[in-house]
C-alpha positions in Angstrom: 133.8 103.8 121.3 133.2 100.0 120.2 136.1 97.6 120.6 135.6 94.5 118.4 137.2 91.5 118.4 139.6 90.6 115.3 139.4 86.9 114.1 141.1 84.5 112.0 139.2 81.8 109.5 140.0 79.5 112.6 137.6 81.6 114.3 140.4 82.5 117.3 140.2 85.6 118.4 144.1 87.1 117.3 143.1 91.1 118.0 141.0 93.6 119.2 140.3 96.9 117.3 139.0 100.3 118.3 136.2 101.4 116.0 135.1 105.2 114.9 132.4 105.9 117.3 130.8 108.3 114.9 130.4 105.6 112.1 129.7 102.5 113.9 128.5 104.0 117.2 126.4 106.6 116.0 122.3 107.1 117.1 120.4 104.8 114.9 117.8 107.2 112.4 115.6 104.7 111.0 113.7 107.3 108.9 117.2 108.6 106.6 117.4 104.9 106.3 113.6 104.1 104.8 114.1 107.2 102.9 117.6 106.2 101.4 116.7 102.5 100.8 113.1 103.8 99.2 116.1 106.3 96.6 118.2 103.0 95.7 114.8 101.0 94.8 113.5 103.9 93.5 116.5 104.0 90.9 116.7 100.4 90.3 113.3 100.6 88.6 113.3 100.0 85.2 110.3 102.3 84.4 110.1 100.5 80.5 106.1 99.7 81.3 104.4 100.6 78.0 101.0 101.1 76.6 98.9 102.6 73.7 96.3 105.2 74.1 93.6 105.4 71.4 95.7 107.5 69.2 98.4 104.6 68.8 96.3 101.1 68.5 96.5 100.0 64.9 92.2 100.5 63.3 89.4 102.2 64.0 89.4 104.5 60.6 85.7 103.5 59.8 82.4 104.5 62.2 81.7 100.9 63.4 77.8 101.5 62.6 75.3 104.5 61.5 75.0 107.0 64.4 70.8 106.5 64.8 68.0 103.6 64.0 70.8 101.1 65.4 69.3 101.0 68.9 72.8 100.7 70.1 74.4 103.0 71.2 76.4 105.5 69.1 80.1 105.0 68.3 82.2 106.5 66.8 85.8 103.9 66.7 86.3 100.4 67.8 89.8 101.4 69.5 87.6 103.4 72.0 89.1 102.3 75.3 85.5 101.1 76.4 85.8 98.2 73.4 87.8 95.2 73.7 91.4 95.7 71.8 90.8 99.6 72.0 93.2 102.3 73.4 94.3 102.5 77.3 93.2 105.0 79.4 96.3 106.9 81.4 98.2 103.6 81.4 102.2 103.8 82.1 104.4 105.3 79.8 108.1 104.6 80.1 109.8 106.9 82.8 112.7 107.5 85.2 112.2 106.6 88.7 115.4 107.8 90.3 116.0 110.6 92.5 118.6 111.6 94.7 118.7 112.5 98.4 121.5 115.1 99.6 124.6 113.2 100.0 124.8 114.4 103.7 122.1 112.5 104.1 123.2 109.2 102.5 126.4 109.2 104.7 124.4 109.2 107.3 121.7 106.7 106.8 125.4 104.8 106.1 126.4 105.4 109.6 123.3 104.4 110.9 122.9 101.0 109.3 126.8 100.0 109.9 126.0 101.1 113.9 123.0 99.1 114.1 124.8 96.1 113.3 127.3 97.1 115.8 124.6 97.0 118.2 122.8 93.8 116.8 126.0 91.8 117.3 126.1 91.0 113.7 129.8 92.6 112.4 132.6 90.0 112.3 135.9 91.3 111.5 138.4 89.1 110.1 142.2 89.7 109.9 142.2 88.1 106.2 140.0 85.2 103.9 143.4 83.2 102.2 142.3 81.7 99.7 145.0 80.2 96.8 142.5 78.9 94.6 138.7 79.5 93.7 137.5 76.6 95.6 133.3 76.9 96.5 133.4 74.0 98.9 136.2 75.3 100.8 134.8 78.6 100.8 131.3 76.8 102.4 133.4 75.3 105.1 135.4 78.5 106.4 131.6 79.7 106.6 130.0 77.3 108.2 133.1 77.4 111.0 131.8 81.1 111.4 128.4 80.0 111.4 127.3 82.2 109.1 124.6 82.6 107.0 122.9 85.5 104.8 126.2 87.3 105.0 127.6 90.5 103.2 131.3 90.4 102.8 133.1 94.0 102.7 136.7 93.4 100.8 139.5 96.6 101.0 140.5 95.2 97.7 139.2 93.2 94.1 139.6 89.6 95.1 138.4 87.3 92.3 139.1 84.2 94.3 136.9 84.7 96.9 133.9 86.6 94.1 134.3 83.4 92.0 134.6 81.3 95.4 131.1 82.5 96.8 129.2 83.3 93.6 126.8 80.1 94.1 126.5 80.5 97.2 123.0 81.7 98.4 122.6 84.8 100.0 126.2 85.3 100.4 127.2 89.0 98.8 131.0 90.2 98.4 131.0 94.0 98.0 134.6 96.2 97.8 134.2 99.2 100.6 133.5 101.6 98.3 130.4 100.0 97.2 129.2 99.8 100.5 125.2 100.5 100.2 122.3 100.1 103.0 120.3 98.2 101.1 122.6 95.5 101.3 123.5 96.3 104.7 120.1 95.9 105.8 119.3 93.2 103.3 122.0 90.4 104.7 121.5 89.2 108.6 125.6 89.3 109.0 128.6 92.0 108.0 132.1 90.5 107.6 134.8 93.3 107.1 137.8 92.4 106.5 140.0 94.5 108.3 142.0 96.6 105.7 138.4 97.8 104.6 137.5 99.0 107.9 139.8 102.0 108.1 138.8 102.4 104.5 135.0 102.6 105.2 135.9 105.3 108.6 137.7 108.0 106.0 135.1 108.1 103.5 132.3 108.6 106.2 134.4 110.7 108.2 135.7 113.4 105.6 
């Protein structure tokens, strides 16, 4: 079972705290986790790529020359899609992109990213972030105390002082547990949970 160690914004260790072993000490399946991050970009596509075939490009009506005695060859439209301007030939139409994987299987690939960054070294939990005010320089100092960098924060709660604290911050993400994804967790070197959000991230991957 990992044991992690609980900190402050001082960075002093105040706590330790027993962790699920069966959501952040489970076997690392890196295939559920290319096939759930391949899902979430799959359904982030916009799929509004458009083009006209033949049928739909504006002309054409009128044979561009007499079929024989030209010594070109014969045509029948200028919208052909061998003519410049004419029709496209099986070009995109707009489409849906997303798909779904069995939601066993998301849970899992879940389970699997928040134990490998058990294993990497790369969780920090904090007791709390105080914050009284939305403050972005303050909020760049506590950070660079924690040395961190390219860091997903998980919050238990809303917390529009620390969103509006870190929002021009680069690569620095703040996500509420529920929203808890593996592309972001695979996306950002570092995971900060605070600690409310941990037990809240164990029941939903546990029931």
């Amino acid at each position: 079972m990992p044991v992690l160690n609980v900190y402050d914004i001082e960075k002093t260790k105040i706590a330790e705290l027993e962790l699920s072993d069966r959501v952040f000490g489970a076997e690392v399946n890196e295939h559920i986790l290319y096939e759930v991050v391949k899902m979430q970009l799959a359904c982030r596509r916009q799929g509004s790529a458009s083009t006209k075939g033949r049928s739909d490009v504006r002309g054409g009506g009128r044979k561009p020359w007499r079929q024989k005695g030209t010594g070109r060859a014969r045509a029948g439209t200028n919208r052909s899609p061998l003519w410049r301007g004419g029709g496209i030939v099986f070009g995109p139409k707009p489409r849906d992109y997303s798909y779904k994987v069995p939601k066993k299987v998301r849970r899992a690939a879940l389970r699997s990213a928040l134990s490998m960054k058990v294993k990497e070294d790369k969780v920090i939990i904090l007791r709390d972030f105080p914050m009284d005010e939305i403050k972005t320089k303050k909020f760049k100092e506590i950070l660079d105390r924690l040395e961190l960098d390219k860091t997903l924060f998980v919050l238990d709660e809303k917390n529009a002082i620390l969103e509006k604290s870190s929002r021009n911050i680069k690569d620095i993400k703040m996500m509420r547990s529920e929203g808890i994804n593996v592309y972001d967790l695979l996306k950002y070197d570092n995971l900060v949970l605070l600690e409310p959000s941990v037990k809240k991230i164990e029941g939903a991957l546990l029931s």
